[in-house]
Residue frames as qw, qx, qy, qz and C-alpha x, y, z in Angstrom:
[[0.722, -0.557, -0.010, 0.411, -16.33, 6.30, -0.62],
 [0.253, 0.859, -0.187, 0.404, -13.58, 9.12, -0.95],
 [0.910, -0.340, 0.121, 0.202, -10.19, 8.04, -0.82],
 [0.164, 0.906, -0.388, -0.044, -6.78, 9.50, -1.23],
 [0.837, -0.117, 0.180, 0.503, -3.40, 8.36, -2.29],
 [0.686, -0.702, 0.101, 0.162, -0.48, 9.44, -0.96],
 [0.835, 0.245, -0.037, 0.491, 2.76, 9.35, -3.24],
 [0.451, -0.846, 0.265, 0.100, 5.06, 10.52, -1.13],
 [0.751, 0.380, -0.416, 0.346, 9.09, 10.11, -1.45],
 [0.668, -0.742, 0.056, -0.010, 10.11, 9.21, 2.29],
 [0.138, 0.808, -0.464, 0.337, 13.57, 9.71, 3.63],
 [0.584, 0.003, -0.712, 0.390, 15.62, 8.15, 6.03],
 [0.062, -0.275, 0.369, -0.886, 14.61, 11.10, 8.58],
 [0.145, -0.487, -0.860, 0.042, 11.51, 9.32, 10.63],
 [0.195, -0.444, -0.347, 0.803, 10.70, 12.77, 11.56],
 [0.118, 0.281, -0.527, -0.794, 10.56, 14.25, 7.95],
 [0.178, 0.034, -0.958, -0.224, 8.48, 11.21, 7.40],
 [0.058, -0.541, -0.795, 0.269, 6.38, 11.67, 9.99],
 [0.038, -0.457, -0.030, 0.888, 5.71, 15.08, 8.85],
 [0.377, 0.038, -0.577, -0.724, 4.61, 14.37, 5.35],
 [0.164, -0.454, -0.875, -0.046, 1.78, 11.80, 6.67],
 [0.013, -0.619, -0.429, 0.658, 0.44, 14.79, 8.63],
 [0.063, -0.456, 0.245, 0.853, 0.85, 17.01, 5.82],
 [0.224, 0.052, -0.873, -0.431, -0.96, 14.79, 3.33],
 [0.080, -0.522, -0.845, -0.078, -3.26, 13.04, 5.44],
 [0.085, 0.442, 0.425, -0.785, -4.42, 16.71, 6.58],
 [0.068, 0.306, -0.520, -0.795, -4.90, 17.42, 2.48],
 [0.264, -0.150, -0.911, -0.279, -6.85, 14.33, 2.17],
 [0.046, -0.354, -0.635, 0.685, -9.12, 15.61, 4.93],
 [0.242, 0.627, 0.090, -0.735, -9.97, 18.96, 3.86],
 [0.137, 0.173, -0.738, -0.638, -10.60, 17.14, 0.42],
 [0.795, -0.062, 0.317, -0.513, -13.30, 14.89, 2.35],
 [0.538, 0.222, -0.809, -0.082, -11.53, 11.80, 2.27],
 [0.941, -0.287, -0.070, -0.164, -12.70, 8.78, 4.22],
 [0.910, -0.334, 0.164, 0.183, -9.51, 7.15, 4.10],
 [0.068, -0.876, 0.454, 0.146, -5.55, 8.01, 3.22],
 [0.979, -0.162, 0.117, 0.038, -3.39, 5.69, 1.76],
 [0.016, -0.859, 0.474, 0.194, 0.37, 6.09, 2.03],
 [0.724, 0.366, -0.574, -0.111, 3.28, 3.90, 0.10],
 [0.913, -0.357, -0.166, 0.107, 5.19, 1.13, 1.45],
 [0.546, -0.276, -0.165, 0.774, 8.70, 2.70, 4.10],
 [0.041, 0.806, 0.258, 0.531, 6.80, 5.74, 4.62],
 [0.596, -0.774, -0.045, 0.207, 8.49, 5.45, 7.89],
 [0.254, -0.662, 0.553, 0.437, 12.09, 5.28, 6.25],
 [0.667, 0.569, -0.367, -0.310, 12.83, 4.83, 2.56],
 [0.967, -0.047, 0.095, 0.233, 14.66, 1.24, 1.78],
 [0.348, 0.866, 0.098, 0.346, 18.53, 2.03, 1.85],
 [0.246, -0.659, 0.401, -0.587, 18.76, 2.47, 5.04],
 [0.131, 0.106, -0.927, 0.333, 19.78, 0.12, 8.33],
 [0.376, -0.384, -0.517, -0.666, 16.46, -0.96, 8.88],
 [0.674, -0.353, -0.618, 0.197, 16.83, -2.71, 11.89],
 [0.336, -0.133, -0.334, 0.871, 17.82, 0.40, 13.38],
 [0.134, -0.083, 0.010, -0.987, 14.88, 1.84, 12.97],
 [0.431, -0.266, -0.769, -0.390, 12.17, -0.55, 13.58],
 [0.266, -0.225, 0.438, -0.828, 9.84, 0.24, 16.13],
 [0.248, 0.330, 0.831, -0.374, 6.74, -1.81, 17.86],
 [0.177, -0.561, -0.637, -0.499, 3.45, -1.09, 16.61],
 [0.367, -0.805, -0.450, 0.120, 2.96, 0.45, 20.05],
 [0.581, -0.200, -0.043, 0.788, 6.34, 2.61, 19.52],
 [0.064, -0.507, -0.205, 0.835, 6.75, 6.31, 19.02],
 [0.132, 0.287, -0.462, -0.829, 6.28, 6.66, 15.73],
 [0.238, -0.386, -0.865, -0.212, 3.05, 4.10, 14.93],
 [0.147, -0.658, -0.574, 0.465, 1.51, 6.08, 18.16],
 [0.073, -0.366, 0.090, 0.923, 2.18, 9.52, 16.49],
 [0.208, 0.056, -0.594, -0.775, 0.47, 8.34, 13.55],
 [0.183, -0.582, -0.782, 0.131, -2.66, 7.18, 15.47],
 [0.115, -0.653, -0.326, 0.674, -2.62, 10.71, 16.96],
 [0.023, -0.076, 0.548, 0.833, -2.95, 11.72, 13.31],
 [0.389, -0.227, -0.757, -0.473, -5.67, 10.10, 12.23],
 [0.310, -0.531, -0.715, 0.332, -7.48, 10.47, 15.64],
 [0.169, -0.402, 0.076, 0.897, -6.56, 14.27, 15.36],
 [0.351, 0.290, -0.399, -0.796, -8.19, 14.66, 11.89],
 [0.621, 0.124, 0.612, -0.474, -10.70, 12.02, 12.40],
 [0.708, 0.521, -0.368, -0.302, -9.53, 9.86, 8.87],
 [0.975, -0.134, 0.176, 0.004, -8.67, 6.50, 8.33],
 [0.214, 0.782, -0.582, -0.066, -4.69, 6.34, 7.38],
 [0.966, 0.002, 0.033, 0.258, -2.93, 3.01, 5.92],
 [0.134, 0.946, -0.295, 0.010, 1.05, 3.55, 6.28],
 [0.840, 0.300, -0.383, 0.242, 3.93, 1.62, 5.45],
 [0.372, -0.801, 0.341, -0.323, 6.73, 1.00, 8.46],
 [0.726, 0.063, -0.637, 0.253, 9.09, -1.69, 9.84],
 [0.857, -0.394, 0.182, -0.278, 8.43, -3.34, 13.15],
 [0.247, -0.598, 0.757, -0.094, 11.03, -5.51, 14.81],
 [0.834, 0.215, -0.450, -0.237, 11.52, -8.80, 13.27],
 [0.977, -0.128, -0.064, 0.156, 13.82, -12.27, 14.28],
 [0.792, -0.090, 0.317, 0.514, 17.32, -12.51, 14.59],
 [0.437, -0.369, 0.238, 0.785, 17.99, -9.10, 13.59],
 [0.163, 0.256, 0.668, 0.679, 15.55, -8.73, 11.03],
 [0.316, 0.324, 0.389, -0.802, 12.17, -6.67, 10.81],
 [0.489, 0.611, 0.618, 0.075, 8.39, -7.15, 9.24],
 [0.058, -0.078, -0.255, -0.962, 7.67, -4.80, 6.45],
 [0.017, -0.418, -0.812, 0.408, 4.94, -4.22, 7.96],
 [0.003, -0.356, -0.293, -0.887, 1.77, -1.76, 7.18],
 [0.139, 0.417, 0.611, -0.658, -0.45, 0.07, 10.03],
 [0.049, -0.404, -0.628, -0.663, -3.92, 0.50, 9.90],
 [0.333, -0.393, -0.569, 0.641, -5.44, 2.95, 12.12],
 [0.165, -0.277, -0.362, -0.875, -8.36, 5.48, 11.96],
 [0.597, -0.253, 0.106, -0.754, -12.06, 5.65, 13.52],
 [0.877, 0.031, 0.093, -0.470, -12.85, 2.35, 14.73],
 [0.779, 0.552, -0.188, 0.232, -9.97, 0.73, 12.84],
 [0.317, -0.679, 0.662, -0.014, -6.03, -0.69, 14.96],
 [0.871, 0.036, 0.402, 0.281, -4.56, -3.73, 12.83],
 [0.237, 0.697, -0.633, -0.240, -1.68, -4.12, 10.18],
 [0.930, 0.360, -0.061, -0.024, -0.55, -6.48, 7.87],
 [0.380, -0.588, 0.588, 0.405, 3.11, -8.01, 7.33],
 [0.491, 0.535, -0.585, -0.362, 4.37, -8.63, 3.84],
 [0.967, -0.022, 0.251, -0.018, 3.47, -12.18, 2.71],
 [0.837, 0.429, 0.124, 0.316, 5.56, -12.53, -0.60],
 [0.184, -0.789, 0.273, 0.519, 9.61, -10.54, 0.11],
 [0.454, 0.871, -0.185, 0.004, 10.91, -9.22, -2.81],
 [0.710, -0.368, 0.567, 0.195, 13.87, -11.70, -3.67],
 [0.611, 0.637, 0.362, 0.300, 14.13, -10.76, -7.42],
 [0.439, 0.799, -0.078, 0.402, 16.04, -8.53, -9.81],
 [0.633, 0.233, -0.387, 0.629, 19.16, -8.88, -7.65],
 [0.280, -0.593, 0.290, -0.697, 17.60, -7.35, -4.51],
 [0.522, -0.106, -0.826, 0.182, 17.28, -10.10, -1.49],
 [0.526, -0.622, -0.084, -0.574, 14.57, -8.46, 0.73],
 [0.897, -0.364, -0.231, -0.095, 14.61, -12.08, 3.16],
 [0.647, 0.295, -0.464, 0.528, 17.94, -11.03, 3.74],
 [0.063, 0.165, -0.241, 0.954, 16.93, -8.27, 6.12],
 [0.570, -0.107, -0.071, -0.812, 12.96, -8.77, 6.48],
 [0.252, 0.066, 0.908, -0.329, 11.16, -11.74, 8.33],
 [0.199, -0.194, -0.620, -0.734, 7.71, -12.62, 6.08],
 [0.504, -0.039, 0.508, -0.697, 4.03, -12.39, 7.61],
 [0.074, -0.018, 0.987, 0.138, 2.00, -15.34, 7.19],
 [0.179, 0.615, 0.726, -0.250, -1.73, -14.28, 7.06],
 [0.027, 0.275, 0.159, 0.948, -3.35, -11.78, 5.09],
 [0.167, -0.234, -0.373, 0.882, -5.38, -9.28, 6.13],
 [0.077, -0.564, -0.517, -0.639, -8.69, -7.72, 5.30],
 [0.025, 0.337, 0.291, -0.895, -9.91, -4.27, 7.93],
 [0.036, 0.683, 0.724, 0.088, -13.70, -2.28, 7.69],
 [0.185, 0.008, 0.118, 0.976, -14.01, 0.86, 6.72],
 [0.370, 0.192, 0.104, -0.903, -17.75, 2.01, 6.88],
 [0.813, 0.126, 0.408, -0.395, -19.15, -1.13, 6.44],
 [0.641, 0.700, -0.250, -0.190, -16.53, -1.89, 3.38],
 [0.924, -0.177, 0.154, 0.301, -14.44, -4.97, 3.51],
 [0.144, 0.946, -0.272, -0.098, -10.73, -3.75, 2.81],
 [0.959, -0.114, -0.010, 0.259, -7.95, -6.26, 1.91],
 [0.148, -0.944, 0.194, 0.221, -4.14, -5.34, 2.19],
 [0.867, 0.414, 0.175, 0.214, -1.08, -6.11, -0.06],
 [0.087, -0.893, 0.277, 0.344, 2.60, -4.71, -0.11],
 [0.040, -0.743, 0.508, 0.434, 4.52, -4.38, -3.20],
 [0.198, 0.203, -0.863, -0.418, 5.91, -7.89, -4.78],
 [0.329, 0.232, 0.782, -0.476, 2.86, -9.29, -3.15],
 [0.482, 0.551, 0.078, -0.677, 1.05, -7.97, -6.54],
 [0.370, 0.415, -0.780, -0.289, 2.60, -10.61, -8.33],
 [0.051, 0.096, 0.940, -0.324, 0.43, -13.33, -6.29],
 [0.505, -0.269, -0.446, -0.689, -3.17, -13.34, -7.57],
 [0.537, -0.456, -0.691, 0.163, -3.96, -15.92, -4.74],
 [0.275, -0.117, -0.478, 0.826, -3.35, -12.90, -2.12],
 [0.266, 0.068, -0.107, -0.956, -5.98, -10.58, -3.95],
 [0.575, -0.432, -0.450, -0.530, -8.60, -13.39, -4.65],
 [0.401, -0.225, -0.805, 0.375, -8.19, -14.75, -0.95],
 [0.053, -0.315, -0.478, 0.818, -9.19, -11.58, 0.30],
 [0.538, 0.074, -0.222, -0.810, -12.10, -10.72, -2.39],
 [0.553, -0.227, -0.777, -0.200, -13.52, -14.44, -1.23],
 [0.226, -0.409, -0.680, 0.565, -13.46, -13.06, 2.83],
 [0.045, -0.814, -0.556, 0.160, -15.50, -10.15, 1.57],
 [0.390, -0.361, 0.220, 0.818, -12.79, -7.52, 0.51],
 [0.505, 0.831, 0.201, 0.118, -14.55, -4.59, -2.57],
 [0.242, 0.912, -0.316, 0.098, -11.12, -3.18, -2.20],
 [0.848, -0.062, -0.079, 0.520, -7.31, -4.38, -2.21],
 [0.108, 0.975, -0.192, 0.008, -5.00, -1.88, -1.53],
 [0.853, 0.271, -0.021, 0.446, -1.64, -2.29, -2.53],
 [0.296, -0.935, 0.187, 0.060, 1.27, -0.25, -0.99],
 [0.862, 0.285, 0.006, 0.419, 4.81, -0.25, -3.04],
 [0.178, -0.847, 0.322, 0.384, 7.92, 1.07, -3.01],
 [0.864, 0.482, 0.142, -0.018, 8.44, -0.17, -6.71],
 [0.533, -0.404, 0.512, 0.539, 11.96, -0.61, -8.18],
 [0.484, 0.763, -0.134, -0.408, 13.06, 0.99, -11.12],
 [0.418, -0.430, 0.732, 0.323, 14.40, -0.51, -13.96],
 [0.168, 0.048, -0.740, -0.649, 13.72, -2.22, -17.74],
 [0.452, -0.389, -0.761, -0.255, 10.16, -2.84, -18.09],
 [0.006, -0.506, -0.699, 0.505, 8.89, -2.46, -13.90],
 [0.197, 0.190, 0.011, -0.962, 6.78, 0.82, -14.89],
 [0.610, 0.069, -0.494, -0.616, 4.99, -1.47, -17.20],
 [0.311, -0.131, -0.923, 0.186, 4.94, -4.43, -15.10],
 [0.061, 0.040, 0.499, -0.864, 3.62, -2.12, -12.39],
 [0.247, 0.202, -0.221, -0.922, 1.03, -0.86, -14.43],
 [0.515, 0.187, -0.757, -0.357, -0.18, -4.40, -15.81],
 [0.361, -0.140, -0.906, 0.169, -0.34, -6.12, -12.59],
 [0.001, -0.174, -0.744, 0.645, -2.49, -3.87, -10.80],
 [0.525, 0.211, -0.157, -0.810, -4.78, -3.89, -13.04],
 [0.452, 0.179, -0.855, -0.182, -4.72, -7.34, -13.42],
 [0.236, -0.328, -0.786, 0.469, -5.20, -8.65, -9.68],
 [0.517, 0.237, 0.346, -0.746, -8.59, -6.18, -10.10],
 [0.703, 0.131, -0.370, -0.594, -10.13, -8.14, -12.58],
 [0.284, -0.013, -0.919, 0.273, -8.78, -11.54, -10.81],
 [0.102, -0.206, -0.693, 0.683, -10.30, -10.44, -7.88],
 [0.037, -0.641, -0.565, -0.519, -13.12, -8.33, -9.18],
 [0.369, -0.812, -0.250, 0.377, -12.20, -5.18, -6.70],
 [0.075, 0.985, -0.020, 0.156, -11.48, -2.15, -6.71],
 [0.697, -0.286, -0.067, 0.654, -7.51, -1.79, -6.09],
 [0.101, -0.970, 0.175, -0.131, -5.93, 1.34, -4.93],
 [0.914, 0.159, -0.098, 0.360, -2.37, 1.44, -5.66],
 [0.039, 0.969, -0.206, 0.131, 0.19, 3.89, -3.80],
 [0.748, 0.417, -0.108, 0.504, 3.64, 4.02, -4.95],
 [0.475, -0.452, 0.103, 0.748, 6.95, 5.40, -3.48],
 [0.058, 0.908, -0.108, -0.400, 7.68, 8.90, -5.52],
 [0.802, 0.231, -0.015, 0.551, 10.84, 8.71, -7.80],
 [0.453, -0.687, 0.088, 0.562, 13.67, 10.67, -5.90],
 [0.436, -0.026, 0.298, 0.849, 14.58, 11.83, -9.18],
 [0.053, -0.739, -0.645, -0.186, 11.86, 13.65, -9.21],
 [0.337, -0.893, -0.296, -0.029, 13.07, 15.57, -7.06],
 [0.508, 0.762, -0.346, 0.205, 16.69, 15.29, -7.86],
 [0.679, -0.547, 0.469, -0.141, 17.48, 13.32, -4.89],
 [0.347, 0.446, -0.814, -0.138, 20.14, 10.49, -5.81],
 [0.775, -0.039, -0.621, -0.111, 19.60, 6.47, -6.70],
 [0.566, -0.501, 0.621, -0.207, 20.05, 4.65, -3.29],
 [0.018, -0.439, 0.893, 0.095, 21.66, 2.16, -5.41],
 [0.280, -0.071, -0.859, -0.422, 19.87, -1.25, -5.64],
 [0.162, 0.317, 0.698, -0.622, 17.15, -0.26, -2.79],
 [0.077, 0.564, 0.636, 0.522, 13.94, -0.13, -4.47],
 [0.189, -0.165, -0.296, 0.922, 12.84, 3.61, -3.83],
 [0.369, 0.695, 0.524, -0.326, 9.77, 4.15, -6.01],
 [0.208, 0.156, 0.561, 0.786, 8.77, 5.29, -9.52],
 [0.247, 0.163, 0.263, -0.918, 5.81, 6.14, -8.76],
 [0.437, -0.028, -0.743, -0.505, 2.59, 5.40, -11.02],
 [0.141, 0.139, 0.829, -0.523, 0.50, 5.11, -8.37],
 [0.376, -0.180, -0.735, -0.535, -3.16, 4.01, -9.88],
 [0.525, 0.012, 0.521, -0.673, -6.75, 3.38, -8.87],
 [0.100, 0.295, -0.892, -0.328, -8.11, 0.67, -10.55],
 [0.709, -0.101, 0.049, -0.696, -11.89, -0.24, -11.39],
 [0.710, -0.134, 0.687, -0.077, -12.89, -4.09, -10.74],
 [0.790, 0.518, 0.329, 0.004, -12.97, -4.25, -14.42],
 [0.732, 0.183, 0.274, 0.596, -9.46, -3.54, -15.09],
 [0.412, 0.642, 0.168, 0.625, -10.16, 0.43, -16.09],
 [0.400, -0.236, -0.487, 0.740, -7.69, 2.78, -14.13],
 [0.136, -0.836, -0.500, -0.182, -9.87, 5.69, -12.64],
 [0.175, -0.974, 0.115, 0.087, -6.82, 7.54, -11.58],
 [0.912, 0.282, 0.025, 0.297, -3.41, 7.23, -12.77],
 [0.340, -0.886, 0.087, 0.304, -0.14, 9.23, -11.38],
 [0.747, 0.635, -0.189, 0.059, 3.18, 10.02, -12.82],
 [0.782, -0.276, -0.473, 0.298, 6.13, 9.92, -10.68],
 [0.182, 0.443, -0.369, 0.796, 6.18, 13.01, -8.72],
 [0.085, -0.332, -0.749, 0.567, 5.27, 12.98, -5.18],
 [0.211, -0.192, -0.290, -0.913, 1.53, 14.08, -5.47],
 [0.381, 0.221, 0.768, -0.466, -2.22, 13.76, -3.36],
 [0.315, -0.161, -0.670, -0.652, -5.03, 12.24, -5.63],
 [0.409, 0.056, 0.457, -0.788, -8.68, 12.50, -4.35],
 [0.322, -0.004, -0.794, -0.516, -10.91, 9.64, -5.81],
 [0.550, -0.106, 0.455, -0.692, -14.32, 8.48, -5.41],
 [0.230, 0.084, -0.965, -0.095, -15.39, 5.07, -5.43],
 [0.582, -0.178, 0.253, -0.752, -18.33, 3.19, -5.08],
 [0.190, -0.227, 0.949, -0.109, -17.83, -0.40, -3.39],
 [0.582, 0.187, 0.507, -0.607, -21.85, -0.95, -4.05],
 [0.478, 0.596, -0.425, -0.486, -21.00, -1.68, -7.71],
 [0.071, -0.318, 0.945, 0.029, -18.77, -5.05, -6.69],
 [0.571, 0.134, 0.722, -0.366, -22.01, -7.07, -6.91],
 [0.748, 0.496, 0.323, -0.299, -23.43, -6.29, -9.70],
 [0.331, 0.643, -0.688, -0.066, -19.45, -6.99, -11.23],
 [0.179, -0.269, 0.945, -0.052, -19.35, -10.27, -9.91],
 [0.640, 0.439, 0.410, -0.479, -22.84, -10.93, -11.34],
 [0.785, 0.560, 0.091, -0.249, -21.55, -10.29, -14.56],
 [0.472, 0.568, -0.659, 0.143, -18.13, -11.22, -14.74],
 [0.799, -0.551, 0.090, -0.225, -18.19, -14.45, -11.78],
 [0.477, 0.561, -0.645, 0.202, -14.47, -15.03, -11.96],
 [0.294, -0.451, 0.650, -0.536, -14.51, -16.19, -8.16],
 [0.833, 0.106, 0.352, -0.414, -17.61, -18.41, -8.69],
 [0.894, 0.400, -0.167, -0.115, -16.36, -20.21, -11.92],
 [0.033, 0.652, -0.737, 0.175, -12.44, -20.38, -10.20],
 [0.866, -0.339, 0.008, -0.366, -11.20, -23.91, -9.96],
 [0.279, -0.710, 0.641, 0.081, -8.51, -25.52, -8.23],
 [0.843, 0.351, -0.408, -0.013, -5.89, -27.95, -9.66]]
């Protein structure tokens, strides 16, 4: 399989936003990608009033990005907020491509290093796992990588890949955390994970949005055995990677973390 990731640095502009998925997932095309994978608030960076921008899954901007990926016949995961409770929205991620209309809501919000996600975000209660050419595909945003149970749950329904979609806060240590954990939750899990990071706006010389997490980037592929097979740095940038899900067997053959897992 040939698969791209996305590191993008998205904006408050939904337009602007919607522009770079085109722009990107067209790249990933004419690369001969199967599938695209963009970060998490690729609709609108964090920062911003969210609730004011949250749209259905059937709204303009989810529909635009069908007409992408229907347009350029490629599969495209993409980060977005959807109307929530009481004022609040999912962080939500569309999946949508040949064959392929579901999305995931963040299980685990991001209630750490003095940021209070649940303040503003409603959580989703189920995870997710989408088919991709016959390839189980589980799904995962951001602090959610800090939850092994999320990654093996979905490499026990049949998942050879996790993908992971962040918008990663900067700060002492995350780069390394980053780095560590998604490499980690592939060997948990024994799967391939595909990790795509927000950009860093300084990258681009754009200013901090303060304590919104915006992205560092470091966006990573990651073999079931832990060794990364692509690795970014933190400018907005398209990586082209090939993978080959047929492998996961004969990794769980010799490494049967799943099989030997037992609960307490």
């Amino acid at each position: 399989m040939r698969l791209a990731v996305a590191q993008i640095v998205s904006s408050a502009d939904l337009t602007a936003n919607l522009g770079l998925v085109r722009d990107y997932a067209s790249r990933a095309k004419a690369a001969g990608a199967e599938l695209v994978v963009f970060p998490e608030a690729s609709m609108c960076a964090f920062g911003n009033p969210l609730a004011d921008i949250a749209e259905p899954l059937d709204g303009p901007w989810a529909t635009a990005v069908r007409a992408i990926a229907r347009e350029l016949d490629i599969a495209v995961v993409v980060g977005m907020f959807t109307p929530g409770e009481g004022g609040r929205v999912r962080n939500t991620l569309l999946v949508t491509g040949p064959g392929i209309d579901t999305s995931y809501d963040k299980i685990h919000l991001f209630d750490a290093f003095g940021f209070a996600e649940s303040d503003s975000v409603d959580a989703g209660t189920s995870p997710v796992i989408f088919e991709l050419n016959g390839t189980a595909i589980g799904l995962a945003t951001c602090y959610d990588v800090r939850f092994p149970a999320l990654f093996t749950a979905n490499a026990r329904a049949g998942a050879a890949i996790n993908i992971v979609c962040a918008s990663w806060g900067a700060g002492e240590g995350k780069a390394e955390q980053w780095n560590l954990l998604v490499r980690a939750r592939a060997v948990d899990s024994t799967t391939f994970v595909v990790a795509c990071g927000q950009g860093d706006p300084a990258s681009l010389g754009l200013p901090s949005a303060g304590a919104a997490p915006t992205g560092i980037g470091h966006s990573a592929v990651v073999s079931p055995l832990g060794s990364p097979l692509m690795a970014l740095g933190g400018e907005p940038e398209l990586a082209v990677v090939d993978i080959d899900p047929a492998v996961i067997a004969d990794v769980r053959r010799k490494l049967p973390v799943l099989a030997n897992a037992r609960s307490f």
